[in-house]
C-alpha positions as CSV (number, residue, x, y, z in Angstrom):
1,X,-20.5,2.5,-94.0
2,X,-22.1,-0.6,-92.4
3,X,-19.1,-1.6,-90.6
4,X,-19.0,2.3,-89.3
5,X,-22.2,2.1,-88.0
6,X,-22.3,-0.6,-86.1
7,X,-18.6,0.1,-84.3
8,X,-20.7,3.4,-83.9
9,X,-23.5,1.4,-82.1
10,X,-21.2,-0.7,-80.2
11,X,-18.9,2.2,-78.6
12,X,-22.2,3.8,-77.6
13,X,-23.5,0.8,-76.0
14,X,-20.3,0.7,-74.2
15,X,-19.9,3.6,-72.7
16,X,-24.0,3.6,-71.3
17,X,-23.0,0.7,-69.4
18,X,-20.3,2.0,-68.2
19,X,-21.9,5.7,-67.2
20,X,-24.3,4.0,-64.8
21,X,-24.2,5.3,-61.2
22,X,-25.8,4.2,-57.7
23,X,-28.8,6.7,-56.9
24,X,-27.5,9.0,-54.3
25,X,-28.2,9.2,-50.7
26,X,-30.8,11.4,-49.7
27,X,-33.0,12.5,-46.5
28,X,-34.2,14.9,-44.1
29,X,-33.4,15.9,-40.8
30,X,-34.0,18.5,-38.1
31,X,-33.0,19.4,-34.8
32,X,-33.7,17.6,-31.6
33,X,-34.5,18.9,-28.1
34,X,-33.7,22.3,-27.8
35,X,-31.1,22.3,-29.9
36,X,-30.6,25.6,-32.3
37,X,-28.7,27.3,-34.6
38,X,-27.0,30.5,-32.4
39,X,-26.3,33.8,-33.9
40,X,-24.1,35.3,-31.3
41,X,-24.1,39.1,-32.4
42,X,-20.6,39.4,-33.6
43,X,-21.2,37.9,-36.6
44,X,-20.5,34.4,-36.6
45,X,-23.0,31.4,-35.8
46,X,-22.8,27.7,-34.9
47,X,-25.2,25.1,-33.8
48,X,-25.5,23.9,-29.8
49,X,-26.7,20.3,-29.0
50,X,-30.2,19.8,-27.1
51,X,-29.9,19.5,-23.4
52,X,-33.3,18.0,-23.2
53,X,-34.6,15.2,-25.2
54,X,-32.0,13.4,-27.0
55,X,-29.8,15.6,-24.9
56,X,-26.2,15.4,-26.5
57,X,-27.0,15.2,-29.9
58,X,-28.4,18.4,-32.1
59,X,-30.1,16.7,-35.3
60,X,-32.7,13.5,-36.2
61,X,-32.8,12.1,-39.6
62,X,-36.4,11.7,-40.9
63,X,-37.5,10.8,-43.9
64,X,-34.8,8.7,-46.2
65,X,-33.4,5.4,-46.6
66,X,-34.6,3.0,-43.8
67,X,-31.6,2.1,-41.9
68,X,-30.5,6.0,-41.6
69,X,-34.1,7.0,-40.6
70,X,-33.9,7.6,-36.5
71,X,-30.4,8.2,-36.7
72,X,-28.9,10.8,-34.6
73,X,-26.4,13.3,-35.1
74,X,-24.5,16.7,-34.8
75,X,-23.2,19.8,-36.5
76,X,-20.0,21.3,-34.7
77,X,-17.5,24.0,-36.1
78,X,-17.8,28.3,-36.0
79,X,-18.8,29.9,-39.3
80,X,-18.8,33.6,-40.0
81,X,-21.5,35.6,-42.1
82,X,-19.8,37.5,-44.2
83,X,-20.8,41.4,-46.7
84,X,-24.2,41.2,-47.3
85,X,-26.0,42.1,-50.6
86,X,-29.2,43.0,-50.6
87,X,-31.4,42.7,-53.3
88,X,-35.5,42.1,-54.0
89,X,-36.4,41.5,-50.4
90,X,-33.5,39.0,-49.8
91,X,-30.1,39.3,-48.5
92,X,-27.1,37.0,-49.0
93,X,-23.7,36.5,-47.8
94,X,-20.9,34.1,-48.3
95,X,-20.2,32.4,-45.3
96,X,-16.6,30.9,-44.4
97,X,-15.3,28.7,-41.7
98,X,-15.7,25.0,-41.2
99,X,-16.8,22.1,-38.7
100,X,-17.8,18.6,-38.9
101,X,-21.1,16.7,-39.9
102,X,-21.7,13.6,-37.9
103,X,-24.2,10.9,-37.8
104,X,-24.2,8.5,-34.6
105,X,-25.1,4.9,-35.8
106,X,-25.2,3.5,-32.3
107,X,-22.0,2.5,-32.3
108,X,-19.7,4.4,-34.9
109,X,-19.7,7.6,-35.9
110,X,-19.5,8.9,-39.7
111,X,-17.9,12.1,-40.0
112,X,-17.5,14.6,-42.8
113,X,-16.1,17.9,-43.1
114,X,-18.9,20.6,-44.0
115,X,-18.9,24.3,-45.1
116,X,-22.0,26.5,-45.4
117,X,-20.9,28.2,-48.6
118,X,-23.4,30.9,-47.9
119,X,-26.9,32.0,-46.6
120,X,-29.5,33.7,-47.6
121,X,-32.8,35.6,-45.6
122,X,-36.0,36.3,-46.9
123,X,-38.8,37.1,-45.0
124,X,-38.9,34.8,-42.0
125,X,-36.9,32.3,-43.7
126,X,-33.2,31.4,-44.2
127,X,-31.4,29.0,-45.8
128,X,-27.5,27.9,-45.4
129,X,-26.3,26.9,-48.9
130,X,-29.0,28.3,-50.5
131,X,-27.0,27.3,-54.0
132,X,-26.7,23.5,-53.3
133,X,-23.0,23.4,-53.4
134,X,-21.1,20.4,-52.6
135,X,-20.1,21.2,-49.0
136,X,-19.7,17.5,-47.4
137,X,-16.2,16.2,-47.9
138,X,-14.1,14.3,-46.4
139,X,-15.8,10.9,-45.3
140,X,-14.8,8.7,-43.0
141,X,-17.2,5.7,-41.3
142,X,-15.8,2.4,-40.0
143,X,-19.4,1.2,-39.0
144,X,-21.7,-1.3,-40.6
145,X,-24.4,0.7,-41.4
146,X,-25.6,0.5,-45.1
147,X,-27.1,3.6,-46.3
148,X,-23.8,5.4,-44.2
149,X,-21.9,3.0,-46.2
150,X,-23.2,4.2,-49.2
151,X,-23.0,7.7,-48.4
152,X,-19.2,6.7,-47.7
153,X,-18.9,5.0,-51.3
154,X,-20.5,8.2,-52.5
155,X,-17.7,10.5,-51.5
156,X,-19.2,13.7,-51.2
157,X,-22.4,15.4,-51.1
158,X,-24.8,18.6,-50.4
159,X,-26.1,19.7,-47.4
160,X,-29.0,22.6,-46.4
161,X,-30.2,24.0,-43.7
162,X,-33.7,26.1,-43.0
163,X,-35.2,27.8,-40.1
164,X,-37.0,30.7,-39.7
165,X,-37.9,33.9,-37.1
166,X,-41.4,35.1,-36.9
167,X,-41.3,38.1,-36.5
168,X,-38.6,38.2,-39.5
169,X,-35.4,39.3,-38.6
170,X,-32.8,40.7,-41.4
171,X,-29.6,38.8,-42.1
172,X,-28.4,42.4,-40.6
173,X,-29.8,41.7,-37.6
174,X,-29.1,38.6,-37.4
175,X,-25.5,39.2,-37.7
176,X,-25.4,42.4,-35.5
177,X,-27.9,41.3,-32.5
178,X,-28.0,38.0,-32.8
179,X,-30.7,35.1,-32.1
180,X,-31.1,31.3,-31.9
181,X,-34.1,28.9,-33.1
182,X,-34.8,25.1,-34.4
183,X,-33.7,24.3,-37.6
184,X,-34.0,21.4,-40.7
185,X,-32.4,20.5,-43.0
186,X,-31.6,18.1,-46.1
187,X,-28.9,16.2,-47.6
188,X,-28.4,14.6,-51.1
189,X,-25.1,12.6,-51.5
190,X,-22.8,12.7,-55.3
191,X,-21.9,9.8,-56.8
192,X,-18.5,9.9,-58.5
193,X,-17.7,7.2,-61.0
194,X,-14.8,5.0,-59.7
195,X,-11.5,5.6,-61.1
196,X,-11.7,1.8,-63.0
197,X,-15.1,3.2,-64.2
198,X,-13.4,6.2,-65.7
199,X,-11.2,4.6,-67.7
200,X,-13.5,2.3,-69.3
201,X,-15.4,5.2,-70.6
202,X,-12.0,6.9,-72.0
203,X,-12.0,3.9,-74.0
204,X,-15.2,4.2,-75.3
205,X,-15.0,7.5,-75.9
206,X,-11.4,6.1,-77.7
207,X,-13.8,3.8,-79.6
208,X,-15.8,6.2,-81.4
209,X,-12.7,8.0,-81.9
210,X,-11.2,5.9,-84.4
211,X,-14.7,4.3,-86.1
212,X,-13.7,4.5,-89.7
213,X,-15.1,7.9,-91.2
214,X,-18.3,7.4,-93.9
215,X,-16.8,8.0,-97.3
216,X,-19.0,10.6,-99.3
């Protein structure tokens, strides 16, 4: 019974050592200039790039890790609002199509596929990916930046948007007549254990497998 115990303790050890994971990426960011989200009537949407101040680029990341913090960046793609349901004073929709997601580090760009999933009006407000599905994939960065780096190592991750019309505005309308305004948003990256990492916990999980069985 000793002997089974302490495998026991020593496969659990194991594997919490080997379950550890980088804290993920996260920060804030919103539109620059006059850039805006653009409903266009016919019921799709995609996001314009200020002409103003930092003319070119549509989004500034705010608060987060200190070398992404200034950081400038875009949203491109067209994405369609799909049947809406309506239900308590807030109406969703699944959305479908697909752009890019791209951060500017000066000198490289970092790039990542991105899908809204769906959005969701209540009130004055609106969210994209009101669920927090993963809907960044597809990384690629050959800069030097660390937290981009990170968010690279990372692999995937969730991104949200907000923004609001005062006076509110249905998602109906919105899809039917259209409209444009600032927007914010937030990302959190997901951490995916490296493939070496997964087998060392297969083994522990192995381990505790075959610990000899207490004999009654």
């Amino acid at each position: 019974m000793r002997k089974g115990l302490l495998l026991t303790t020593f496969c659990l050890a194991f594997i919490s050592s080997q379950a550890v994971l980088a804290d993920p990426v996260s920060f804030n960011f919103s539109s620059v200039g006059n850039a805006q989200i653009v409903f266009d009537g016919s019921g799709g949407f995609h996001f314009v790039n200020s002409t103003s101040t930092s003319a070119g680029y549509g989004f500034q990341i705010g608060l987060g890790p200190a070398s992404l913090t200034g950081l400038l960046g875009e949203i491109t793609g067209n994405y369609s609002v799909g049947a809406i349901l309506s239900s308590g004073g807030t109406d969703t929709a699944t959305v479908t199509g697909s752009g890019l997601f791209r951060i500017y580090d000066g000198a490289q760009w970092f790039t990542a596929d991105v899908q809204w999933v769906n959005i969701s009006t209540t009130g004055t407000g609106s969210t994209l990916n009101s669920t927090a599905t993963v809907n960044l994939l597809n990384f690629s960065y050959s800069g030097s930046n660390a937290g981009l780096l990170q968010l690279l190592g990372d692999g995937s991750g969730v991104v949200t948007i907000t923004f609001q019309f005062n006076p509110a505005r249905t998602l109906a309308t919105l899809k039917a007549e259209g409209g444009s305004n600032s927007y914010s948003g937030a990302v959190a990256s997901v951490p995916v254990p490296e493939p070496g990492t997964l087998v060392l916990l297969l083994l522990g999980l192995g381990c505790l497998a075959i610990r000899p069985r207490q004999r009654l």
